[in-house]
ZABARO-752960 format. One line per 8 residues: their letters; for each residue x, y, z of N, C-alpha, C, O. Coordinates in steps of 0.02 Angstrom, whole numbers. Layout:
<sites>
A) X Y Z X Y Z X Y Z X Y Z  ...
</sites>
This chain:
<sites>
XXXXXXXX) -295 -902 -220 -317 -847 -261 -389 -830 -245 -436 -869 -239  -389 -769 -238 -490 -738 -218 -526 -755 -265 -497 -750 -319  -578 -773 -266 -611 -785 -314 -687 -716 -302 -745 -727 -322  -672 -671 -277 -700 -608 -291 -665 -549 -352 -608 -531 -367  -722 -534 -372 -722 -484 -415 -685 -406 -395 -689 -373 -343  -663 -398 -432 -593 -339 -411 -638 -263 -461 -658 -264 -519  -643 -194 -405 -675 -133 -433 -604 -89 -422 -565 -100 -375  -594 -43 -466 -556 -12 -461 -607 73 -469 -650 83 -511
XXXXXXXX) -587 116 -420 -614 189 -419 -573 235 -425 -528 247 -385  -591 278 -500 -553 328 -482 -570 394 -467 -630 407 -467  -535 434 -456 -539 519 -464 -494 571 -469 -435 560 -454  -504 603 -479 -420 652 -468 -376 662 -418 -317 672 -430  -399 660 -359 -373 700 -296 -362 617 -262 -305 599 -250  -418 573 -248 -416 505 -222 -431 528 -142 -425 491 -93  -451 597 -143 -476 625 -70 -544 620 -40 -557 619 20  -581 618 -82 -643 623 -53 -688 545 -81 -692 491 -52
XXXXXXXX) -722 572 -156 -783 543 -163 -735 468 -191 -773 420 -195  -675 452 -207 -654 393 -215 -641 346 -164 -630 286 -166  -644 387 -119 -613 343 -33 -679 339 -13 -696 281 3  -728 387 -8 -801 338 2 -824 283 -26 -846 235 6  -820 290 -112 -840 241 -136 -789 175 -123 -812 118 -131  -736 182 -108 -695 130 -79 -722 83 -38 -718 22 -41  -754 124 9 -754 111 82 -844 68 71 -854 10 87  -884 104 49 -942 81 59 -935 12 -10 -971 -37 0
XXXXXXXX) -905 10 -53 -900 -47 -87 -882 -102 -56 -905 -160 -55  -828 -70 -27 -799 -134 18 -861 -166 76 -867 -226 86  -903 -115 110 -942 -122 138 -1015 -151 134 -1049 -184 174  -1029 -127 66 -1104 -172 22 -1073 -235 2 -1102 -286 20  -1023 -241 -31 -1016 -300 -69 -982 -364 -6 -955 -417 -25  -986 -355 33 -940 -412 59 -891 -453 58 -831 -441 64  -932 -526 48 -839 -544 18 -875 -564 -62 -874 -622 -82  -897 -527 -90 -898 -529 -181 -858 -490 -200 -825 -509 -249
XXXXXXXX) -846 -437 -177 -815 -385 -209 -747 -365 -167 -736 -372 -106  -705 -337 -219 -638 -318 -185 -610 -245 -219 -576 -238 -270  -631 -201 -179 -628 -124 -198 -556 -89 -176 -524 -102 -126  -542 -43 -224 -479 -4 -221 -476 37 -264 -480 27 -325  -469 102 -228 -461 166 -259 -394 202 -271 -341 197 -240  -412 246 -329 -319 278 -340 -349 345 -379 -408 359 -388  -297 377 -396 -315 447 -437 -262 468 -491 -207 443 -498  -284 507 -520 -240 525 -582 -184 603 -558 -139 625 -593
XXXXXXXX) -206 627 -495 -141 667 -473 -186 662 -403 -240 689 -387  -139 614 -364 -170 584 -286 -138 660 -231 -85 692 -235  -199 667 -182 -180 742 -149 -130 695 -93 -93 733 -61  -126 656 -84 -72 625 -16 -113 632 21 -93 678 57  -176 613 43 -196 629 114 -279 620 93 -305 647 44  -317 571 147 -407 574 133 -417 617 175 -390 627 229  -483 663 133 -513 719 164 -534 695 264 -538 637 283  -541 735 293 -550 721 365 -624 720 363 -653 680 399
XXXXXXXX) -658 762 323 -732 755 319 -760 678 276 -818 663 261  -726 657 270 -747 600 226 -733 561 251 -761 510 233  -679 552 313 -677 503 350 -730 502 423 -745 455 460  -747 563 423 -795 578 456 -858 553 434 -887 518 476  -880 559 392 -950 556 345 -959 491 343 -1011 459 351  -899 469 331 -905 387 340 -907 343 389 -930 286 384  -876 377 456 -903 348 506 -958 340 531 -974 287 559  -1007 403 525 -1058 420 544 -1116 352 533 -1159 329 570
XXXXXXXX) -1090 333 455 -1139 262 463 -1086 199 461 -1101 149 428  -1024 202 497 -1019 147 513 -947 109 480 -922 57 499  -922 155 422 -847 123 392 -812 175 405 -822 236 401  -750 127 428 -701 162 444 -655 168 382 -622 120 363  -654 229 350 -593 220 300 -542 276 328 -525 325 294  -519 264 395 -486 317 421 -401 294 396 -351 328 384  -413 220 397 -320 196 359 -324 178 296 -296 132 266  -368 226 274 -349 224 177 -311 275 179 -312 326 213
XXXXXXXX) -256 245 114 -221 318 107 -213 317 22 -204 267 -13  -219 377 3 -225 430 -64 -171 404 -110 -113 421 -98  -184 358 -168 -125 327 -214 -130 366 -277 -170 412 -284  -89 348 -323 -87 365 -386 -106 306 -437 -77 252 -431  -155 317 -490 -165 265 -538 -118 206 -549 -136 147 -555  -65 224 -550 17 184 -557 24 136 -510 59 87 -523  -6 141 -457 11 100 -437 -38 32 -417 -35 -2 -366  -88 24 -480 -120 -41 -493 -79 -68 -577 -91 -115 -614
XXXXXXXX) -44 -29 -581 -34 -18 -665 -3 -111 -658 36 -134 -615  -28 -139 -703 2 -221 -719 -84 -269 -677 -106 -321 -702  -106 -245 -632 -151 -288 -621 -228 -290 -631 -254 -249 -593  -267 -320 -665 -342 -336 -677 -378 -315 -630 -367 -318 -569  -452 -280 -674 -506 -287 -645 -561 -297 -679 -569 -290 -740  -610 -316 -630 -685 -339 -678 -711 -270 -700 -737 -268 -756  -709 -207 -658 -738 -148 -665 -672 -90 -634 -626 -92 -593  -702 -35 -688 -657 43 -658 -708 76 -667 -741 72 -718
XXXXXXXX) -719 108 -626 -764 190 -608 -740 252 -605 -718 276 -552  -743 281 -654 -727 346 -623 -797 375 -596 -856 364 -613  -766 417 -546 -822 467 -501 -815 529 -509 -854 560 -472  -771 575 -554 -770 617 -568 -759 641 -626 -722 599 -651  -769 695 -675 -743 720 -755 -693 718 -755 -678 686 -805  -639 737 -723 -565 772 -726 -520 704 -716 -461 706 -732  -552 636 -685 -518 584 -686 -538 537 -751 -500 493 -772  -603 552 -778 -608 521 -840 -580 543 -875 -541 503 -901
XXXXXXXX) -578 615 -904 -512 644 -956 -456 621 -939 -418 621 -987  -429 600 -886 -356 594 -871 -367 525 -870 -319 508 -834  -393 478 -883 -383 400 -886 -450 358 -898 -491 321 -870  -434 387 -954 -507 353 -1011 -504 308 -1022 -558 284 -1040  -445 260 -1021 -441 176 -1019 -412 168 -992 -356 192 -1002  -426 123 -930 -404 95 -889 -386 5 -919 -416 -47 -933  -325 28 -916 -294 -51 -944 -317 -98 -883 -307 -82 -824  -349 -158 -902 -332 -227 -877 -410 -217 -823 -427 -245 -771
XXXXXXXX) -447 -160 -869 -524 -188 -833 -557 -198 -892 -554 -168 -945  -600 -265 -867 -637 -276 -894 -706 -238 -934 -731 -253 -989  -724 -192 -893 -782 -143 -901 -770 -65 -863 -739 -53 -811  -790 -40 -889 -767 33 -878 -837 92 -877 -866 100 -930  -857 125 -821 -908 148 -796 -905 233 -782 -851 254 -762  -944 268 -790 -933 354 -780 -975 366 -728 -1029 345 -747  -979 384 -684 -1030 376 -621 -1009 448 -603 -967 452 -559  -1028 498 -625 -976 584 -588 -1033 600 -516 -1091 583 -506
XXXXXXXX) -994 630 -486 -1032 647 -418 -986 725 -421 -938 738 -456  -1020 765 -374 -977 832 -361 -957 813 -305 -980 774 -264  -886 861 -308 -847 858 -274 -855 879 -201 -850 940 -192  -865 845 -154 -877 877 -75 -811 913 -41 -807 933 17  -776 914 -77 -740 933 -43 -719 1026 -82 -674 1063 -63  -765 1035 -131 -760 1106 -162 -818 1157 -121 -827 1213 -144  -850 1138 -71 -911 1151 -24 -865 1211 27 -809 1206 51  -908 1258 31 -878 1301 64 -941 1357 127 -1001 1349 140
XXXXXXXX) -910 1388 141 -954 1402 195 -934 1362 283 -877 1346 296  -986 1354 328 -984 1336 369 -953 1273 393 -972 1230 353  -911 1242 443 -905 1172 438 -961 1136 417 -966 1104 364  -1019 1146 478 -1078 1099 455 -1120 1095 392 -1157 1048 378  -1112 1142 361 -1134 1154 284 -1098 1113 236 -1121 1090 184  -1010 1102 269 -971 1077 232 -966 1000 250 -943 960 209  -988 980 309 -1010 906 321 -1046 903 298 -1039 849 270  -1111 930 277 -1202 931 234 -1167 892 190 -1163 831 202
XXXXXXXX) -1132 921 130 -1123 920 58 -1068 846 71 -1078 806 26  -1021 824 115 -1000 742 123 -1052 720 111 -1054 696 54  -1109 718 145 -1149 671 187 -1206 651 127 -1224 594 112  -1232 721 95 -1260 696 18 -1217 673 -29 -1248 659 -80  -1143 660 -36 -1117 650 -102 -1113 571 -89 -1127 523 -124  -1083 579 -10 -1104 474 27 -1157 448 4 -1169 399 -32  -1190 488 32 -1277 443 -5 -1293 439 -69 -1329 399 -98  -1260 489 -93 -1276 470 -170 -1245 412 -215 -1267 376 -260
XXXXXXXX) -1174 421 -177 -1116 352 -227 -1148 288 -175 -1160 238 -208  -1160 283 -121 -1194 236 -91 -1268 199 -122 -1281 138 -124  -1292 233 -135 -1376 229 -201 -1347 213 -243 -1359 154 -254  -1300 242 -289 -1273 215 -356 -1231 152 -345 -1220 112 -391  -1212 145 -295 -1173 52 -291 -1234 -7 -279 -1231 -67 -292  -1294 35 -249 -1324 -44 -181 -1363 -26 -291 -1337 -78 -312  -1378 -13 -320 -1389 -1 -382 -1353 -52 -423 -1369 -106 -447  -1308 -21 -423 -1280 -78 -466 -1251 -145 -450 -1241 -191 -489
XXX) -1242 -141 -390 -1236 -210 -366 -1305 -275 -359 -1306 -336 -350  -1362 -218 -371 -1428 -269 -377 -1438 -273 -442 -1491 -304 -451  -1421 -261 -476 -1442 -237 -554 -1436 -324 -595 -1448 -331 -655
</sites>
């Protein structure tokens, strides 16, 4: 049995800013932490810019793929996050965590305009849920 601490992330779509924070959790925390993301209506598919954005410094979350809340339903965690409004209205208690967190970021993937304008707006929403973990993970 792991004896790391289990984060659960959510959001609506499970496309963008939940698969980053996936990815870089998994990535700050090492082996303390054991991160997994889901959504309250999952789009089937992580954004390509976010798997992008994330390479850029270094995690690959190119074989995450986009779940539905349901399917952690029966197992524990120390923490749930939502990262967005529309996933906190839709799953305001998260059964079988311990502590429960509102962390909203905007959505990068509602960014419009140019590709590279539309990589800009990944690349700040990364850094921002990235600041808010190495954050709370020192806290």
């Amino acid at each position: 049995m792991s004896s790391r601490k289990r984060v659960l992330i959510l959001c609506t779509g499970n496309s963008a800013r939940s698969q980053m924070a996936e990815g870089l959790w998994n990535h700050l925390a090492g082996e303390t932490w054991e991160a997994h993301s889901a959504g309250s209506r999952p789009s089937g598919y992580v954004h390509p810019l976010a798997i992008d954005a994330m390479a850029e410094i270094g995690v690959d979350i190119s074989a995450h793929d986009s779940k539905h809340v349901d399917h952690f339903a029966g197992q524990s965690f120390d923490l749930a996050v939502t990262v967005c409004d529309n996933a906190r209205e839709s799953c305001p208690i998260i059964p079988g965590a311990n502590q429960s967190e509102h962390w909203p970021f905007d959505d990068p993937a509602a960014a419009t305009g140019a590709e590279e304008t539309q990589r800009q707006r990944f690349r700040e929403i990364r850094d921002q849920i990235r600041t808010r973990i190495e954050s709370w993970l020192s806290a």
